[in-house]
C-alpha positions in Angstrom: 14.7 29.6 19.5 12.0 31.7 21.4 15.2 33.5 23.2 17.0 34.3 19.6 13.7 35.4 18.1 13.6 38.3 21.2 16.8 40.1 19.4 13.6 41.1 16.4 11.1 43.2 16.5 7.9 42.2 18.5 5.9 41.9 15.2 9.0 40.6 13.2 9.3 38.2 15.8 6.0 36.8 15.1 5.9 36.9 11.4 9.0 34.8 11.9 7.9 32.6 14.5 4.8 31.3 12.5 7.0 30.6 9.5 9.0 28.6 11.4 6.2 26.7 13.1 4.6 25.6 9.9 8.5 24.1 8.9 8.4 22.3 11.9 5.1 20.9 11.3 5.8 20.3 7.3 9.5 19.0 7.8 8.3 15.3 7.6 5.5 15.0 5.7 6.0 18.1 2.5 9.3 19.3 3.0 8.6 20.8 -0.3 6.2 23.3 1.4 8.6 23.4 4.7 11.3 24.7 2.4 8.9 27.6 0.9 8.2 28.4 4.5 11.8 28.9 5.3 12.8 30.7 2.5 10.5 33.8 4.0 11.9 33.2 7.2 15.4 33.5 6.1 14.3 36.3 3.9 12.6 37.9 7.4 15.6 37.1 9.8 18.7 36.0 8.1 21.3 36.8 11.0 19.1 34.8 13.2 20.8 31.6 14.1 17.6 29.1 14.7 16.2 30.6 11.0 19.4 29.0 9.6 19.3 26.5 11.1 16.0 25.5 9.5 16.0 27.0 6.7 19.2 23.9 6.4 17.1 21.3 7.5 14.6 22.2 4.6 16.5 22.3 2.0 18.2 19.0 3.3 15.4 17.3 3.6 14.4 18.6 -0.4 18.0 17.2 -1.5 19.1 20.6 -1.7 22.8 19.9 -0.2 24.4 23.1 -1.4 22.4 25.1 0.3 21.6 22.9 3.3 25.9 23.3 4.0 25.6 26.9 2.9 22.8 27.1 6.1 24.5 24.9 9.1 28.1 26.5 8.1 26.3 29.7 8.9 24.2 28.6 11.7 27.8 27.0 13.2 29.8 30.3 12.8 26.8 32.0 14.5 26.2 29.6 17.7 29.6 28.1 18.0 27.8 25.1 19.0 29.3 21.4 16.9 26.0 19.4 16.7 25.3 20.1 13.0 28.7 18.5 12.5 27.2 14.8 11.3 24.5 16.5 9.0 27.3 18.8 7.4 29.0 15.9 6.4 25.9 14.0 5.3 25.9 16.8 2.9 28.8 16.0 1.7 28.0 12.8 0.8 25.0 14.4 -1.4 27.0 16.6 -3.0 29.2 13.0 -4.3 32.3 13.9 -1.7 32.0 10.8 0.5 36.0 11.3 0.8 35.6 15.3 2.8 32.2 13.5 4.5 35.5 10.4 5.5 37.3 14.1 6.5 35.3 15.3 9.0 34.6 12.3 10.8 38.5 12.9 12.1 38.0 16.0 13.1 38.4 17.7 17.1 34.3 18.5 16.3 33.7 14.9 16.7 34.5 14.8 20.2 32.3 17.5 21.2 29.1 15.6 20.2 26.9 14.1 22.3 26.8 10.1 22.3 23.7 10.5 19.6 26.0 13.0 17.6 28.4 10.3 17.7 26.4 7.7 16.5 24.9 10.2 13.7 28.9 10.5 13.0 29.7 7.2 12.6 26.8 6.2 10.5 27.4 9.1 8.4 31.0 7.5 7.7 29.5 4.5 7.3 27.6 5.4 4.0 30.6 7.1 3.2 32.6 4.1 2.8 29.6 2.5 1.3 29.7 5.1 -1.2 33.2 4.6 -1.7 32.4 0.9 -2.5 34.5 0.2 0.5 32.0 -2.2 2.2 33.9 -4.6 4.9 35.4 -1.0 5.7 31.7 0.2 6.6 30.5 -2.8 8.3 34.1 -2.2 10.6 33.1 1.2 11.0 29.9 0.5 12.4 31.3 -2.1 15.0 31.2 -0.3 18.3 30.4 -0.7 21.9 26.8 1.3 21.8 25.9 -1.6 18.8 26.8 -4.4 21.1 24.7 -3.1 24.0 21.6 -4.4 24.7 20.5 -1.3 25.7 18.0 0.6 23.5 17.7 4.2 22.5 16.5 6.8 20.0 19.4 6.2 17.7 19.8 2.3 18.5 17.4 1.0 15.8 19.2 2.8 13.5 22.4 1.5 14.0 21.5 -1.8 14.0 19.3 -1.4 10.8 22.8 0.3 9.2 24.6 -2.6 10.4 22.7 -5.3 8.8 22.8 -3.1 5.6 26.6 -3.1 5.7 26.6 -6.7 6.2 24.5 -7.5 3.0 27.0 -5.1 0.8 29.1 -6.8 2.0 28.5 -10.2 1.3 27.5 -11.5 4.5 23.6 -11.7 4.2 23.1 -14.7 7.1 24.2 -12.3 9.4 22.6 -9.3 7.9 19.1 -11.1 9.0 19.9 -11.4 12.7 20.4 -7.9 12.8 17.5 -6.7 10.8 15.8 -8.8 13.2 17.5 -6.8 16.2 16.7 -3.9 15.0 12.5 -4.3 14.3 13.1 -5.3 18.0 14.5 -2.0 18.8 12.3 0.0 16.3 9.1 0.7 18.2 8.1 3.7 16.2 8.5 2.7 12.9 11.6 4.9 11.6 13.0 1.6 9.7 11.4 -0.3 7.6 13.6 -3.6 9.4 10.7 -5.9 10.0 9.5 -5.8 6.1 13.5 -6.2 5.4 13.5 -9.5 7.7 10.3 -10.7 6.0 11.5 -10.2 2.4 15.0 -12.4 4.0 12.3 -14.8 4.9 10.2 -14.7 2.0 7.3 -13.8 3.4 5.1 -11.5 1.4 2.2 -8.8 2.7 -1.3 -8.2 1.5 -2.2 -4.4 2.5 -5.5 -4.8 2.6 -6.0 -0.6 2.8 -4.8 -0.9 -1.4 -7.9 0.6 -3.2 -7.0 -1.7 -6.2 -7.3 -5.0 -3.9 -10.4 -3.6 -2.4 -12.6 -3.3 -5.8 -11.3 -6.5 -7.2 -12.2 -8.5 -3.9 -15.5 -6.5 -4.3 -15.8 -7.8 -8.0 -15.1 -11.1 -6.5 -17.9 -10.8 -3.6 -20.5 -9.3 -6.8 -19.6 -11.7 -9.4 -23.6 -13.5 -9.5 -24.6 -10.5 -10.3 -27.5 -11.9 -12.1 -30.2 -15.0 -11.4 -31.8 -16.9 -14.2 -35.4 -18.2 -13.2 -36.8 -21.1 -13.9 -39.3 -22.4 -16.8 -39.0 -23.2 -20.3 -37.0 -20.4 -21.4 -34.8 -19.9 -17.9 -31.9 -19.1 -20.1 -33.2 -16.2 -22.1 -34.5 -14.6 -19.0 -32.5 -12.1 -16.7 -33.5 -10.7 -13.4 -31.5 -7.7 -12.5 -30.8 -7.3 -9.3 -29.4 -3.8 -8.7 -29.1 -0.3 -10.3 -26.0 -1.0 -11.9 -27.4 -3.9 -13.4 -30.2 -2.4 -15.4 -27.9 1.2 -15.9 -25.6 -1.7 -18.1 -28.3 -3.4 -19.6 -30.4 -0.3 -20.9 -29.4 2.3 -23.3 -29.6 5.6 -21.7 -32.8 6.4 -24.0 -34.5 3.7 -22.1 -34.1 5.7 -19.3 -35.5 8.8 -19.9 -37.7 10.6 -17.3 -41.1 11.9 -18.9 -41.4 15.0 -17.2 -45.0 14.6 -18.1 -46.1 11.6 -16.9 -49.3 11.8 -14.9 -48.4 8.8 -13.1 -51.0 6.5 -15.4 -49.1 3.6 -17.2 -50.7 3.6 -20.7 -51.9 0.7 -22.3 -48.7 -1.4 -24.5 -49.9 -0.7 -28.6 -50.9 -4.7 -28.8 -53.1 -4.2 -25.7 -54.7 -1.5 -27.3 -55.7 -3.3 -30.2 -56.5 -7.0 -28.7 -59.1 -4.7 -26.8 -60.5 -3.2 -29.6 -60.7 -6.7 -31.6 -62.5 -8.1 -28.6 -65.2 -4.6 -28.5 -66.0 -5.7 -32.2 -66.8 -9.2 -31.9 -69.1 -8.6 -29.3 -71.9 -7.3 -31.4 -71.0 -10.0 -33.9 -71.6 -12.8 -31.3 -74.7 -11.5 -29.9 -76.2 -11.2 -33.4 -74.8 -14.8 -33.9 -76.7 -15.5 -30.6 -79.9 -14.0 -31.4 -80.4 -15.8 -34.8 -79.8 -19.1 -33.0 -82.2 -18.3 -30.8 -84.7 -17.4 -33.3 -84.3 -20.5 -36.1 -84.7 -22.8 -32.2 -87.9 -20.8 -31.7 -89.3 -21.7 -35.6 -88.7 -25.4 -34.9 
């Protein structure tokens, strides 16, 4: 790509080169944003062969079939090279022509793949005839000598995923599960999802325990006495609160209220403030009461 880029110029070649670094790195994750990024490129360098190139992989990876053909055709006529063959004719297939997808598979191109391009080829027919509703077809399709070797490769988990996928449309779901088996075997960096496939065969279901929404209700669960009661004669009309939450739910928000004046004295409750004052004005009653008793003991 580097090598095609040096036909631009210098700065050209840049501008170009970080748009298609930041497809590369977006591909997987947001193609959406990979495709923007591609559509400058392609406006940028358009008779560059590596720009359409990924400018095809973006919009194939966004659904955008039409234009994803539209982008290896021209990439092909440009290069010469046949290793876009089994994605052209996955386009196909997205654009509902599983018959031209059937096409290609028969064509010289095929031979000049690589044993992966192969592979890509044959599981491309595959889903054709899948798509076709021709499913003993696909799982016959799919029978070959790199399926039945034990050896493993990047493509191998694949295959053997596709495999058991043909065997459950058609019918033949016993053997489907050795082969989704086989191929979690195979799958060591996770590009199938074959080993939740053999669990749901099995019937064996998963917790994630990363969900948010299991996580607050086990946390509900953990919280639930919430509240002690204490003991006495009236245990069940009093609450202790034992957190923040607790007394945020159990107040009104007026009860809350900061006095931005508060001198930091707690003033005396209103039935304080007068039991005090009752007590002040029978003082001077019960000396006087006092004093007269003293006086009738001293007459007698």
């Amino acid at each position: 790509m580097r090598q095609e880029l040096k036909s631009l110029p210098k700065t050209l070649a840049d501008d170009v080169a970080r748009n298609l670094v930041m497809v590369a790195r977006l591909l997987d994750g947001e193609p959406e944003e990979a495709y923007q990024y591609s559509r400058i490129a392609l406006r940028l360098a358009s008779r560059v062969a590596a720009v359409r190139e990924a400018a095809g992989f973006a919009s194939y990876m966004t659904q955008r079939y039409s234009e994803a053909l539209t982008e290896f055709r021209a990439a092909r006529r440009m290069t010469g090279r046949a290793d876009l063959w089994p994605v052209m004719a996955d386009c196909e297939r997205g654009l509902g022509r599983p018959e031209r997808a059937l096409a290609m598979a028969g064509e010289p191109e095929v031979k000049q793949l690589d044993k992966a391009g192969q592979v890509e080829m044959r599981l491309v027919a595959a889903g054709a005839r899948t798509d076709m509703e021709q499913f003993d077809a696909a799982v016959v399709t799919l029978q070959s000598p790199e399926l039945a070797s034990s050896a493993v490769h990047s493509w191998t988990a694949r295959l053997r995923y596709a495999y058991a996928e043909a065997l459950i449309a058609a019918g033949r779901a016993d053997e489907a599960r050795d082969w989704f088996a086989k191929a979690a075997e195979a799958d060591t960096d996770g590009t199938t999802n074959a080993s939740e496939r053999l669990a749901e065969i099995d019937g064996v279901e998963f917790t994630d325990t990363l969900d948010p929404e299991l996580a607050e209700d086990g946390a509900e669960s953990a919280d639930a006495p919430a509240k002690k009661r204490t003991g006495g004669d009236n245990s069940e009309d009093r609450v202790i609160f034992e957190d923040e939450e607790d007394v945020e739910e159990f107040y009104d928000e007026d009860d809350l209220e900061i006095d931005d004046d508060f001198d930091g004295v707690v003033p005396e409750r209103a039935q304080d403030s007068k039991d005090v004052q009752d007590a002040k004005d029978e003082e001077p009653k019960a000396a006087k009461a006092d004093a007269d008793a003293d006086a009738d003991a001293d007459k007698s």
